[in-house]
FIKOLZA-1660 file (N, C-alpha, C; in steps of 0.1 Angstrom, whole numbers, plus 5000, padded with zeros to 4 digits):
% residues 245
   i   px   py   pz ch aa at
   1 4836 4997 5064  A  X  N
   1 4848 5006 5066  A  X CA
   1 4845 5020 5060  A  X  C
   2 4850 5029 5066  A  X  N
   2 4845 5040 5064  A  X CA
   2 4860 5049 5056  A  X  C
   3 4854 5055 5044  A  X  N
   3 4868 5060 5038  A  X CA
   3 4865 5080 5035  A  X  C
   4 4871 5086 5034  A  X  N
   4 4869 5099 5028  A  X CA
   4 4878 5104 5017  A  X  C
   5 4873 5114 5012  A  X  N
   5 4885 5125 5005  A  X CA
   5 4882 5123 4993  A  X  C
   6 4884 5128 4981  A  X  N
   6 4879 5125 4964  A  X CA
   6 4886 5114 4959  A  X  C
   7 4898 5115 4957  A  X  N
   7 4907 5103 4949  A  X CA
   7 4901 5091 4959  A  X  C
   8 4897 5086 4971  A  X  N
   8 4896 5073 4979  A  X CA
   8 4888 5070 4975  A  X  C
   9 4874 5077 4974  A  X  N
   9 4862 5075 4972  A  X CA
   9 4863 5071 4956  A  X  C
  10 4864 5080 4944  A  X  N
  10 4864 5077 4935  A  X CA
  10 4871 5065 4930  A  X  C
  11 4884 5061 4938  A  X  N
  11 4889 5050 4932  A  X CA
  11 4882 5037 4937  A  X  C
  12 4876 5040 4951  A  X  N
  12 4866 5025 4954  A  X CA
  12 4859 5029 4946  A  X  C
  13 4849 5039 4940  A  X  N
  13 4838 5034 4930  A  X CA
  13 4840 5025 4920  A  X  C
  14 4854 5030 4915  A  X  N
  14 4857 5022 4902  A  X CA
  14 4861 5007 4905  A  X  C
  15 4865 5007 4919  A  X  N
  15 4869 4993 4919  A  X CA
  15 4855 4987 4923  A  X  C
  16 4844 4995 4926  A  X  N
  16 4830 4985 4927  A  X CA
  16 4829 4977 4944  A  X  C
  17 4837 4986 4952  A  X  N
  17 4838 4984 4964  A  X CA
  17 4828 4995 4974  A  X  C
  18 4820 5008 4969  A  X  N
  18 4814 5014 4978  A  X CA
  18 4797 5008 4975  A  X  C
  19 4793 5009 4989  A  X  N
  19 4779 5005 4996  A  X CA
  19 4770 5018 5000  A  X  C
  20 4778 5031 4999  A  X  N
  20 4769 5040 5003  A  X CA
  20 4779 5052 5006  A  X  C
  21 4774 5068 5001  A  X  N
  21 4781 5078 5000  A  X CA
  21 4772 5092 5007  A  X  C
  22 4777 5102 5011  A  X  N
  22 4775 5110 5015  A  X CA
  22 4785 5117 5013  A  X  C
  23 4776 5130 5006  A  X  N
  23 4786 5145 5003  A  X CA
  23 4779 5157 5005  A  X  C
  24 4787 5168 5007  A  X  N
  24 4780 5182 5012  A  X CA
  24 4770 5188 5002  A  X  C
  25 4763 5193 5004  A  X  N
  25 4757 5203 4994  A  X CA
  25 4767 5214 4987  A  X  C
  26 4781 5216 4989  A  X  N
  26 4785 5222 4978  A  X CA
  26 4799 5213 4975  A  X  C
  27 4796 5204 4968  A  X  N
  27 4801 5196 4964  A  X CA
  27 4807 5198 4945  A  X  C
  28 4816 5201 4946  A  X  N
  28 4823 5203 4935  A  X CA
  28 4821 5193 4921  A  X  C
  29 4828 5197 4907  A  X  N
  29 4827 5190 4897  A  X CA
  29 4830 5172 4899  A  X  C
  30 4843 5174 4909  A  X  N
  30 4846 5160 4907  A  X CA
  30 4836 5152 4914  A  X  C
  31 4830 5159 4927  A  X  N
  31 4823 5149 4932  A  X CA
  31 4810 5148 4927  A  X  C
  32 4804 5157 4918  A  X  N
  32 4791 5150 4912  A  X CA
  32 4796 5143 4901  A  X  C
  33 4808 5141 4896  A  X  N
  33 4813 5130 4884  A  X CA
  33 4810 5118 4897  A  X  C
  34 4814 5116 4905  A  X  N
  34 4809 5104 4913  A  X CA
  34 4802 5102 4919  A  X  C
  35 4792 5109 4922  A  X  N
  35 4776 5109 4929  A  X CA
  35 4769 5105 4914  A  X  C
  36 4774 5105 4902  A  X  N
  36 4766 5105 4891  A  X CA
  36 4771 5089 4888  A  X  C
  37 4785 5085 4892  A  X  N
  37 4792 5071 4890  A  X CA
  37 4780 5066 4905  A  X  C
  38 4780 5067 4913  A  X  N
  38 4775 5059 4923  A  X CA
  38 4760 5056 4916  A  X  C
  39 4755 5068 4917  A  X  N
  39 4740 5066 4914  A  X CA
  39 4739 5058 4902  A  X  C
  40 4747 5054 4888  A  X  N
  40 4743 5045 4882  A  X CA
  40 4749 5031 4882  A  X  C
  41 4755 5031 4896  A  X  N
  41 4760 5014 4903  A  X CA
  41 4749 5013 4912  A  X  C
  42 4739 5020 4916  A  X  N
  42 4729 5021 4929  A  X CA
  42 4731 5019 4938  A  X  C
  43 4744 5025 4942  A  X  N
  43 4747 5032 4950  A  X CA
  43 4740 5045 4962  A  X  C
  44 4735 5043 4973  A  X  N
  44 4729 5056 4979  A  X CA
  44 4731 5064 4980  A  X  C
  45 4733 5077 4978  A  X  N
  45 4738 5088 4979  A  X CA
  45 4730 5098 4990  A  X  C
  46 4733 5103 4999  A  X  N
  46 4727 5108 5006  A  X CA
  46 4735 5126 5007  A  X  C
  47 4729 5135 5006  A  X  N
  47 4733 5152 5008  A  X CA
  47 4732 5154 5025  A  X  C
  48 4746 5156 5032  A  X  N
  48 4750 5159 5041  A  X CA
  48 4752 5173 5049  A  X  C
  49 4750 5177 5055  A  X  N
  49 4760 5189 5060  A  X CA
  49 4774 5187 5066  A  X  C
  50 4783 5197 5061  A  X  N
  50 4798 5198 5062  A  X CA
  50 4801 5193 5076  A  X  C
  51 4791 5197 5089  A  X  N
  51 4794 5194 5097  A  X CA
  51 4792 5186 5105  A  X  C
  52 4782 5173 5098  A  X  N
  52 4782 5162 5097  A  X CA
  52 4787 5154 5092  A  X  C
  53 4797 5154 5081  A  X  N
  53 4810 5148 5080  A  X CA
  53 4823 5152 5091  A  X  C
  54 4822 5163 5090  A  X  N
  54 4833 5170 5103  A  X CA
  54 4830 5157 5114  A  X  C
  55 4823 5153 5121  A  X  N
  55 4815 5150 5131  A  X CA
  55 4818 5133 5127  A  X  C
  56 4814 5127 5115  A  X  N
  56 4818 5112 5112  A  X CA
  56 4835 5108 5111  A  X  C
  57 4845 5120 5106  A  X  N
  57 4859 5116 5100  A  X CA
  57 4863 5123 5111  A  X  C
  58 4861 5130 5119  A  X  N
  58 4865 5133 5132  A  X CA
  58 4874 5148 5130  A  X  C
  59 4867 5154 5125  A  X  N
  59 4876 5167 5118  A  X CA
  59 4889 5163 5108  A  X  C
  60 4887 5152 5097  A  X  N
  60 4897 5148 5090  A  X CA
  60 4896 5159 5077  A  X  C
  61 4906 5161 5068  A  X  N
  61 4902 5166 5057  A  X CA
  61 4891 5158 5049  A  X  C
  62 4882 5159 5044  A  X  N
  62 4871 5148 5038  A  X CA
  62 4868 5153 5026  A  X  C
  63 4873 5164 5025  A  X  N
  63 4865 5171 5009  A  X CA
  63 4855 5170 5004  A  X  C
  64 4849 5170 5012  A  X  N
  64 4830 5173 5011  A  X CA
  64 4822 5162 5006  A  X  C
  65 4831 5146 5010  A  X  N
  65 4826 5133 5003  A  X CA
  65 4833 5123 5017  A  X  C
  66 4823 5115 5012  A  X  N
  66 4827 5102 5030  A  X CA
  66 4819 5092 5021  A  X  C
  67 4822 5079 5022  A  X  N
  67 4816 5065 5019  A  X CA
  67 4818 5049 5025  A  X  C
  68 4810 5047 5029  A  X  N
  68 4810 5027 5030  A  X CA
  68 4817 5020 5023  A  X  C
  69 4830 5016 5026  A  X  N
  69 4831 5007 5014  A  X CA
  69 4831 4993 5025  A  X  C
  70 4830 4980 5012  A  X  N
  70 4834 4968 5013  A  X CA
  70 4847 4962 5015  A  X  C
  71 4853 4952 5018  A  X  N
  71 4867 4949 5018  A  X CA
  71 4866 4944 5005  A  X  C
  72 4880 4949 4996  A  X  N
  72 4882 4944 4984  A  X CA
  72 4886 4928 4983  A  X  C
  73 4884 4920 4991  A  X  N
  73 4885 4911 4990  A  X CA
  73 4895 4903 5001  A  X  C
  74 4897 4890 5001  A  X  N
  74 4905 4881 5008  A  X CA
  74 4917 4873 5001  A  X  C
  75 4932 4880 5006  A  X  N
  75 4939 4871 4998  A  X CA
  75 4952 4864 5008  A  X  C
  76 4961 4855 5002  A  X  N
  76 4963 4848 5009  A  X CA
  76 4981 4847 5006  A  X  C
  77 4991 4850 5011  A  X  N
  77 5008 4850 5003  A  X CA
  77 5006 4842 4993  A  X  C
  78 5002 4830 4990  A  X  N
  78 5002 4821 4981  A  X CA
  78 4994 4828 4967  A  X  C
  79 4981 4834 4976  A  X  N
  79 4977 4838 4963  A  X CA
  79 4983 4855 4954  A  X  C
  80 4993 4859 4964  A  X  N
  80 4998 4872 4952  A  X CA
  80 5008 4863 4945  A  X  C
  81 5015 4852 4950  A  X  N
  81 5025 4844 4939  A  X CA
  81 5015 4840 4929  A  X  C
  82 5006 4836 4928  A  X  N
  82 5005 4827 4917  A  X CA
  82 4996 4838 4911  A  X  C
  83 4989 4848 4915  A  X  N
  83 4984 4858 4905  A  X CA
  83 4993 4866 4896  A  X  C
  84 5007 4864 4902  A  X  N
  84 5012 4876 4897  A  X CA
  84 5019 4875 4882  A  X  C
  85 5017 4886 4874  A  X  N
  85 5022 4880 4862  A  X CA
  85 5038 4887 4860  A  X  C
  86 5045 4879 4855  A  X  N
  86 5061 4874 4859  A  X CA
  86 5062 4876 4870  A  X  C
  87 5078 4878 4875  A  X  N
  87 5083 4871 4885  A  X CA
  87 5077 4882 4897  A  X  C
  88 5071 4877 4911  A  X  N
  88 5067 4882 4915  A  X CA
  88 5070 4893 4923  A  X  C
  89 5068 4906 4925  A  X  N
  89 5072 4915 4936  A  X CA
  89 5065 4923 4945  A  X  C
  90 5065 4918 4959  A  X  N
  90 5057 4922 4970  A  X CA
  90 5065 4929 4979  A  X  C
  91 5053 4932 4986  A  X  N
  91 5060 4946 5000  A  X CA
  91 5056 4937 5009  A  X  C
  92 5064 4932 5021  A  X  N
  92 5059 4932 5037  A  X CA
  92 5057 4941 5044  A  X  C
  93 5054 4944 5047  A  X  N
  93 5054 4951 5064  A  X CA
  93 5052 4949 5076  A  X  C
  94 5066 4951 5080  A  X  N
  94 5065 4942 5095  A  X CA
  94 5068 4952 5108  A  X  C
  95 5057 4958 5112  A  X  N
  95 5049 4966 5124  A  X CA
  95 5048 4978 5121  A  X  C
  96 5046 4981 5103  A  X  N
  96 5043 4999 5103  A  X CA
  96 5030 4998 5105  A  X  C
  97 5027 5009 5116  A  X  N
  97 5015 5010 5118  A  X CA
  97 5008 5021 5113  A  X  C
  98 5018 5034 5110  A  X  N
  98 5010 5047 5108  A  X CA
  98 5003 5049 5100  A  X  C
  99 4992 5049 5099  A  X  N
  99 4982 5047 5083  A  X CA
  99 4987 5059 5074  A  X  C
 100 4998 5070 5078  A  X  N
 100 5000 5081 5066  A  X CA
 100 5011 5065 5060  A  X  C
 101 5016 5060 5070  A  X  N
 101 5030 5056 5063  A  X CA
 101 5022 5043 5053  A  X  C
 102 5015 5039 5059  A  X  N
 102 5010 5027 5050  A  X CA
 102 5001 5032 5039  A  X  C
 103 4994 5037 5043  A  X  N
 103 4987 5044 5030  A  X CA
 103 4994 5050 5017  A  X  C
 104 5009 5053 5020  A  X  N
 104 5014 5058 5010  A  X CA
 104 5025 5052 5007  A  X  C
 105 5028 5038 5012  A  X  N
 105 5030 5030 5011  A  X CA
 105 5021 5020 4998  A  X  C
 106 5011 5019 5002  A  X  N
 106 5001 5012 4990  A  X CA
 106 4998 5020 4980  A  X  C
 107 5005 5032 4979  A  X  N
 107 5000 5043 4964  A  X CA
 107 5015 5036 4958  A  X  C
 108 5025 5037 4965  A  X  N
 108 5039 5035 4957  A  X CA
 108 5035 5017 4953  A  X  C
 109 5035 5013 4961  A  X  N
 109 5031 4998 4952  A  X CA
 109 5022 5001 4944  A  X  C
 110 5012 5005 4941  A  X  N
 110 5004 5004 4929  A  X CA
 110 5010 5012 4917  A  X  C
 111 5017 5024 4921  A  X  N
 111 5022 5032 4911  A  X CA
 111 5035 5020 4907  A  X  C
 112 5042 5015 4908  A  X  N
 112 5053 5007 4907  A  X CA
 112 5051 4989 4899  A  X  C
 113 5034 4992 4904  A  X  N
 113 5030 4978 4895  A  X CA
 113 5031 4967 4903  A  X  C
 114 5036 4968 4919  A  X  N
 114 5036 4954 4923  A  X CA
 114 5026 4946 4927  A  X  C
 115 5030 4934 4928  A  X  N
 115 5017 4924 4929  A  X CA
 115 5010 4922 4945  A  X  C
 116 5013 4930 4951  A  X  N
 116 5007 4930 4965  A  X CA
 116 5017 4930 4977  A  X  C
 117 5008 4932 4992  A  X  N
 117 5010 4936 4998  A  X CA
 117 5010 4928 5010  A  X  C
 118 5022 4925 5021  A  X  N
 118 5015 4913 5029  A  X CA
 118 5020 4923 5046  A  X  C
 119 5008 4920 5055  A  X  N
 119 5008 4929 5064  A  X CA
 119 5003 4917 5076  A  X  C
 120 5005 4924 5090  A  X  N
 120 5006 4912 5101  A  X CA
 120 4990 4921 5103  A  X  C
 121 4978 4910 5105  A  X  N
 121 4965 4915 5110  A  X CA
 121 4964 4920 5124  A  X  C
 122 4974 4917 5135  A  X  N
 122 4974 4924 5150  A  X CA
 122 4985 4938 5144  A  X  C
 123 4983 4947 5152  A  X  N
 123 4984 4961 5154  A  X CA
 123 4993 4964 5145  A  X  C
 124 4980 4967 5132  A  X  N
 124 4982 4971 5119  A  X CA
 124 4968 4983 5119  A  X  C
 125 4978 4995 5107  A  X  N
 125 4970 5007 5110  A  X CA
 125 4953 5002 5101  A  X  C
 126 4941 5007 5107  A  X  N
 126 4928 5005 5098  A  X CA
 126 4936 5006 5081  A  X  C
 127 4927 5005 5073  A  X  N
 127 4929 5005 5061  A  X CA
 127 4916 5018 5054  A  X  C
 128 4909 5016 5060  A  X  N
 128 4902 5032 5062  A  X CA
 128 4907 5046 5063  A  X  C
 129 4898 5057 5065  A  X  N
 129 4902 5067 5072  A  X CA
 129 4915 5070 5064  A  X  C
 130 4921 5074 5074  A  X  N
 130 4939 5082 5070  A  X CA
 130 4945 5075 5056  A  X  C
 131 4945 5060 5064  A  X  N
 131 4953 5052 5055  A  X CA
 131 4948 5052 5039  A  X  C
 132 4934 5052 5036  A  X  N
 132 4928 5054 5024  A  X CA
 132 4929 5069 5016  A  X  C
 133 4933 5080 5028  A  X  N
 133 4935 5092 5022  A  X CA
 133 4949 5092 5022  A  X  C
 134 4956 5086 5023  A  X  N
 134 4976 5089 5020  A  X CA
 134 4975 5079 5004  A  X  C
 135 4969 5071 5007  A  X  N
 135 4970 5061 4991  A  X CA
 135 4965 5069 4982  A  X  C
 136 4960 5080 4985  A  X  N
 136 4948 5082 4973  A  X CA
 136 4943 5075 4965  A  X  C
 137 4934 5067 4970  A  X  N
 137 4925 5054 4965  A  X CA
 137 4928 5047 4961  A  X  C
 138 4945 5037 4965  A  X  N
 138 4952 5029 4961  A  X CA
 138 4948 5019 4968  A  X  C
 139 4946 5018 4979  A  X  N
 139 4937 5011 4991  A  X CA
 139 4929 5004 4981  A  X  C
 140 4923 5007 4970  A  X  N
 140 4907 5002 4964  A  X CA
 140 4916 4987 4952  A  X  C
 141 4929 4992 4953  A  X  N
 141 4936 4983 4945  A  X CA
 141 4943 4970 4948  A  X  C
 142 4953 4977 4954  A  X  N
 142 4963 4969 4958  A  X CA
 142 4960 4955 4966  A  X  C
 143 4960 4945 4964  A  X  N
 143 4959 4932 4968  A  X CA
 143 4969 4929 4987  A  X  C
 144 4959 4928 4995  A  X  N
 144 4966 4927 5008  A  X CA
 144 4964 4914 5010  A  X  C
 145 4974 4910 5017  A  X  N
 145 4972 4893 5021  A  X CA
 145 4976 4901 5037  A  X  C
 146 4965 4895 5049  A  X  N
 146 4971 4899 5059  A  X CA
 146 4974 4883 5066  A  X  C
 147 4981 4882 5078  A  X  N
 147 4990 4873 5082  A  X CA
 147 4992 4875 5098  A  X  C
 148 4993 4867 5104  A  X  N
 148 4991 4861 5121  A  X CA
 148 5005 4863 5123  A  X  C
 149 5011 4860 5117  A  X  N
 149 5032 4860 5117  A  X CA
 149 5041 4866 5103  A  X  C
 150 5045 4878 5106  A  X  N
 150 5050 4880 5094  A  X CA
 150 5063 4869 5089  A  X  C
 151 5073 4864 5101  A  X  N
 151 5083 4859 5101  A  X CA
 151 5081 4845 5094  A  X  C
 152 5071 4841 5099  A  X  N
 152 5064 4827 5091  A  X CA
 152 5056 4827 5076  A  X  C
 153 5054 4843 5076  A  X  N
 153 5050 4845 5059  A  X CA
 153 5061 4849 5050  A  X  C
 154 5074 4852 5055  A  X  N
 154 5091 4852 5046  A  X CA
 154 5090 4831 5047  A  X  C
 155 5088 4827 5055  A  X  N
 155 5092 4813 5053  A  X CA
 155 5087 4805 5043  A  X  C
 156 5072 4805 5043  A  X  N
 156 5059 4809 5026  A  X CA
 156 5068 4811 5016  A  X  C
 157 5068 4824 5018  A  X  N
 157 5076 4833 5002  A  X CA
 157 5089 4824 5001  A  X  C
 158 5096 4821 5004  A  X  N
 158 5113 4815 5004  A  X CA
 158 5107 4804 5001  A  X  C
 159 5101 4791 5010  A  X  N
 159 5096 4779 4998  A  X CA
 159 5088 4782 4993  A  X  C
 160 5084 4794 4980  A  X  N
 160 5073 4795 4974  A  X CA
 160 5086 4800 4965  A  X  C
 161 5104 4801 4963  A  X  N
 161 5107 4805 4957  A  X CA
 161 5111 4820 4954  A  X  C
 162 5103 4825 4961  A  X  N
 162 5106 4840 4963  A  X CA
 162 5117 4844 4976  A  X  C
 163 5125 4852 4969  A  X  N
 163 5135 4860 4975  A  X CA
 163 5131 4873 4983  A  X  C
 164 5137 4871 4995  A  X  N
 164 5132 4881 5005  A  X CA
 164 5145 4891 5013  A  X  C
 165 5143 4902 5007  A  X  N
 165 5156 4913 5010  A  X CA
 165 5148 4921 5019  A  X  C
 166 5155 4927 5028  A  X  N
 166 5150 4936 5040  A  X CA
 166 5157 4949 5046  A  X  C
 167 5149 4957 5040  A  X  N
 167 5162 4971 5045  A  X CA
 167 5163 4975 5055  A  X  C
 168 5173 4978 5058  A  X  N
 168 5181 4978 5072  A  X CA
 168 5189 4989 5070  A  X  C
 169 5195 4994 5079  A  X  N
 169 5204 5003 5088  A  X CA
 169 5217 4996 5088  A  X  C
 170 5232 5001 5092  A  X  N
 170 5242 5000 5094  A  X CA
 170 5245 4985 5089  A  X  C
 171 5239 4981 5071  A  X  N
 171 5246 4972 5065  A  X CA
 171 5256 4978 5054  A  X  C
 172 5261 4964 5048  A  X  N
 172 5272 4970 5038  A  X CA
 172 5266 4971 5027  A  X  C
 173 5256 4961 5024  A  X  N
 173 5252 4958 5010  A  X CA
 173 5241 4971 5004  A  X  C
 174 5240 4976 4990  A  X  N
 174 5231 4985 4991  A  X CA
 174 5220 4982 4983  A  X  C
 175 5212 4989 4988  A  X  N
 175 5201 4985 4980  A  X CA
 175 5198 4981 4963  A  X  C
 176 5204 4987 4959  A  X  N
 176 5212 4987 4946  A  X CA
 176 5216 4978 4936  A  X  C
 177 5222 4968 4945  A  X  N
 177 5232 4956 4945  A  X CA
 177 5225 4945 4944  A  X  C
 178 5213 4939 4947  A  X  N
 178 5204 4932 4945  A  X CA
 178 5197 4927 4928  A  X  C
 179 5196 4917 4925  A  X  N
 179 5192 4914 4916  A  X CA
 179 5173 4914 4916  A  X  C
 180 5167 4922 4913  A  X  N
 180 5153 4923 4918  A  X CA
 180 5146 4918 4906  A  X  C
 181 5150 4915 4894  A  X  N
 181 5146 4909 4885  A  X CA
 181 5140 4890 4885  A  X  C
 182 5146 4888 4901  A  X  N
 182 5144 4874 4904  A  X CA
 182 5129 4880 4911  A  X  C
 183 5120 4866 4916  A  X  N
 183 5109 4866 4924  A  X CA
 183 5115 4871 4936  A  X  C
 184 5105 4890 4942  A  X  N
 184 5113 4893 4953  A  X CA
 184 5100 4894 4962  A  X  C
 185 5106 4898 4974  A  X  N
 185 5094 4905 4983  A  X CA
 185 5105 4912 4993  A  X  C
 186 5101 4928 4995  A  X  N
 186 5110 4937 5000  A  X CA
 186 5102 4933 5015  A  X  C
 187 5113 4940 5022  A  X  N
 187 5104 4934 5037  A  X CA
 187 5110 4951 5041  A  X  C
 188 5101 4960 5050  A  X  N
 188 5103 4967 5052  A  X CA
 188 5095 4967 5069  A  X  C
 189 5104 4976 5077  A  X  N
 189 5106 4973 5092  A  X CA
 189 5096 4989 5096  A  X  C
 190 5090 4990 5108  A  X  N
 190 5086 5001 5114  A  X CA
 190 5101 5013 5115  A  X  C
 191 5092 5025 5113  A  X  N
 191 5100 5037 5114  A  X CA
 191 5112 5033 5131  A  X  C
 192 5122 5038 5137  A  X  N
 192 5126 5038 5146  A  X CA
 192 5132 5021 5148  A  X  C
 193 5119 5013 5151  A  X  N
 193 5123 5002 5157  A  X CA
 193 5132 4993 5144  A  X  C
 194 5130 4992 5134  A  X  N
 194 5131 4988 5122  A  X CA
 194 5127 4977 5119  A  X  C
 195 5135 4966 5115  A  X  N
 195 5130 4950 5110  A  X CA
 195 5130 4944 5127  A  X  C
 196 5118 4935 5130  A  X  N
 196 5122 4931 5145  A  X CA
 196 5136 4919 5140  A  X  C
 197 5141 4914 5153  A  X  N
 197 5146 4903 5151  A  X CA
 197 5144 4888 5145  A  X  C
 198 5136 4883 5148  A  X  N
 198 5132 4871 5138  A  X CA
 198 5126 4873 5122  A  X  C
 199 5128 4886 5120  A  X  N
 199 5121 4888 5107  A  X CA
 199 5136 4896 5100  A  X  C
 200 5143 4901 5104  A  X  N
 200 5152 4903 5096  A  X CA
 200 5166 4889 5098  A  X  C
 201 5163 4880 5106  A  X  N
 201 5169 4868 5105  A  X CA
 201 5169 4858 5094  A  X  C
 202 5154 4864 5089  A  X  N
 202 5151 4850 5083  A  X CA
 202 5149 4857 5066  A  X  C
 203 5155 4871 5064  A  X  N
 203 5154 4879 5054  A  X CA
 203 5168 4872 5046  A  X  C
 204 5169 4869 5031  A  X  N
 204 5179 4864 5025  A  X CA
 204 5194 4875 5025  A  X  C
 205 5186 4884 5020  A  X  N
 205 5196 4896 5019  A  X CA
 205 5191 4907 5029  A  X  C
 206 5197 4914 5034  A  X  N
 206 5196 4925 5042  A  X CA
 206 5208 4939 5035  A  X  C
 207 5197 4948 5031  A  X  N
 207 5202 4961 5023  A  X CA
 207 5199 4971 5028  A  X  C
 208 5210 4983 5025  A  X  N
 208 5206 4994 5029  A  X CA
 208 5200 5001 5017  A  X  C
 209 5200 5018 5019  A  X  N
 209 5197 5027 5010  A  X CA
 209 5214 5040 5019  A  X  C
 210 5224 5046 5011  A  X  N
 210 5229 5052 5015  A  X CA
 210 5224 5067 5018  A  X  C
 211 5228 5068 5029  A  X  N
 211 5226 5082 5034  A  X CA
 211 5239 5090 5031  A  X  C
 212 5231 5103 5023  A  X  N
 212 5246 5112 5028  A  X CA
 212 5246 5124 5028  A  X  C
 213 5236 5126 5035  A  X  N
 213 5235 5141 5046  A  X CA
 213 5234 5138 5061  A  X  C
 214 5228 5149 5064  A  X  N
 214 5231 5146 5079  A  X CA
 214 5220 5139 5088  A  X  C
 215 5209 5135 5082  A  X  N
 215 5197 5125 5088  A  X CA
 215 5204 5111 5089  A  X  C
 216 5201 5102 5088  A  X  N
 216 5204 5088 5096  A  X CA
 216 5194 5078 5090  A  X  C
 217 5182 5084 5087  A  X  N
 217 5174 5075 5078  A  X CA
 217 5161 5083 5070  A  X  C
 218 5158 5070 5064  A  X  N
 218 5139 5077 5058  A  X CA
 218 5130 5073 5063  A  X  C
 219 5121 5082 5060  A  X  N
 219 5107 5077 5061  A  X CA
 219 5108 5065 5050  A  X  C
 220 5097 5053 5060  A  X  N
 220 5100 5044 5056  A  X CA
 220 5088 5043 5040  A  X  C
 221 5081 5047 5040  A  X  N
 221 5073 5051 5029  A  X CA
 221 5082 5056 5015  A  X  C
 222 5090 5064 5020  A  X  N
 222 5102 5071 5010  A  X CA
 222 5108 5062 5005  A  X  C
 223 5114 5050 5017  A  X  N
 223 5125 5040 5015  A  X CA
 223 5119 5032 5005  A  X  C
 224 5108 5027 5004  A  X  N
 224 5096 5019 4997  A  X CA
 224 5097 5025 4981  A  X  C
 225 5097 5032 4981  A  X  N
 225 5095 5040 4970  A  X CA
 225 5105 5041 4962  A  X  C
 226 5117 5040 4967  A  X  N
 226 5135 5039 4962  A  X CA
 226 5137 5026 4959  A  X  C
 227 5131 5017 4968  A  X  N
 227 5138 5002 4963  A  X CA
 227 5129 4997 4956  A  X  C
 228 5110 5003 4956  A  X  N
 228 5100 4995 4947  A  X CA
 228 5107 5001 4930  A  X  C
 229 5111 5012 4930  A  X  N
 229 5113 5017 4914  A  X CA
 229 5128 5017 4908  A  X  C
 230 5136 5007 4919  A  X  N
 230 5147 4999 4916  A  X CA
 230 5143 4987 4906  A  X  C
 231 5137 4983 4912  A  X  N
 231 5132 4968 4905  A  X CA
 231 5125 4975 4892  A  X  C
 232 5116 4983 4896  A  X  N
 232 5111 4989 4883  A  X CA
 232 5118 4988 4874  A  X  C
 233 5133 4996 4876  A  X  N
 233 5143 5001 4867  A  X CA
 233 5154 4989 4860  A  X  C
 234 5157 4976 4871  A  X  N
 234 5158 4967 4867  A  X CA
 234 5151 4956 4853  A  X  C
 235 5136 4956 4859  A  X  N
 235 5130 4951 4846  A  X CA
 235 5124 4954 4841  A  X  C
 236 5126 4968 4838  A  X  N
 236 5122 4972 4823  A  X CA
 236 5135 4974 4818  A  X  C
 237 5146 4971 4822  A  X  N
 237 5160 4967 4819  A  X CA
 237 5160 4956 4811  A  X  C
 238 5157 4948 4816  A  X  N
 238 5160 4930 4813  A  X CA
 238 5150 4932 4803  A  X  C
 239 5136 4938 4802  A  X  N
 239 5127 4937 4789  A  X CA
 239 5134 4945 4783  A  X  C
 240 5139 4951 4781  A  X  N
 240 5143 4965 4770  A  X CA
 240 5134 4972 4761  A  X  C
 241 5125 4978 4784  A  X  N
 241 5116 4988 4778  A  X CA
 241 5116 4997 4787  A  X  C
 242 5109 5008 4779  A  X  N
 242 5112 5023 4789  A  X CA
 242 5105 5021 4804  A  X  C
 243 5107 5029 4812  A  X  N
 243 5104 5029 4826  A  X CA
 243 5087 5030 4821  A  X  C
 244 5088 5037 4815  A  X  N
 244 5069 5039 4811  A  X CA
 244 5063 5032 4806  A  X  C
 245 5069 5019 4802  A  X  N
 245 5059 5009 4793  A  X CA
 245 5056 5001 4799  A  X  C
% end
């Protein structure tokens, strides 16, 4: 898988997931701090011209750095439950495809502490490319379980004990209103089409976020980010500790 940009790169190095690097000949402070991290994982480093990354990321912003990484591994719904330490809280995603929106999607789960991510393996965005440059190298973190049926992986989570709320459009209940301090997993729907129907069926609670200007909704990346640092706010509530500890 092919990633670019400084923070992607540097955060697979540290997670010990890159195979091989290429950067420009005027390659800045940060990127010889990680041509100097690669070279002592032995890592290859090869000196490129700009317009031969131009030419690999497809005229992407790349910031004068491009690398191979590995998949950070294989995991399984079952296994973000039982990794997670207390009660568990994951993100679904059920048919976002945009790699800005997933990508930055997986920076707010990691900034927010949750225990992973469960995504359907058919027409889901690469995890490369775009999607690695919106995370800013959160991608190298975040624990993905991917899945053949999302609707049958809420079935998983629910007899695995976990609670599954799903934001939605023209409900009553608000986001708000939810106890997130239980085992949750937020289920979040594609921009436009939103939760399909068997997946927001089999969702326990179905919440909004209130709107009150003149738009109608969020980006669903944004939405992610309001109800992931809900829960945040809830249990460091229940512990009686700051949002920062």
């Amino acid at each position: 898988m092919l990633i670019y940009g400084i923070n992607p790169v540097l955060e697979a190095l540290r997670a010990g997931h890159v195979t091989a690097i290429r950067v420009s000949p005027r390659a800045d402070d940060r990127i010889s701090a990680g041509v100097k991290r690669a070279e002592a994982q032995g890592v290859p480093v090869r000196r490129v011209s700009a317009a031969d990354l131009d030419r690999e990321t497809r005229g992407a912003a790349h910031q004068g750095v491009v690398a191979d990484v590995r998949a950070g591994g294989t995991w399984s719904v079952e296994d973000l439950i039982v990794q997670a330490v207390g009660a568990p809280l994951i993100v679904v995603l059920d048919g976002v495809e945009d790699p800005h929106n997933v990508g930055a999607i997986l920076r707010t789960v990691d900034a927010a502490g949750a225990h992973g991510v469960v995504r359907q393996s058919r027409h889901a965005a690469p995890l490369g490319g775009a999607a690695a440059k919106a995370s800013a190298g959160a991608v190298a973190h975040v624990k993905i379980a991917e899945v053949v049926n999302i609707a049958r992986a809420l079935d998983a989570l629910k007899q695995a004990g976990v609670w599954t709320v799903g934001l939605a459009g023209q409900v009553q209940t608000g986001y708000d209103q939810i106890d997130y301090t239980l085992p949750t997993a937020l289920v979040l729907g594609a921009e436009g089409a939103g939760l399909r129907r068997l997946v927001r069926e089999r969702c326990d609670w179905l919440v909004s976020i209130p709107m009150r200007g003149h738009v109608q909704s969020l980006n669903v990346s944004v939405a992610a980010g309001i109800a992931l640092f809900e829960a945040v706010r809830q249990r460091a509530r229940r512990r009686g500790t700051p949002l920062s500890g």
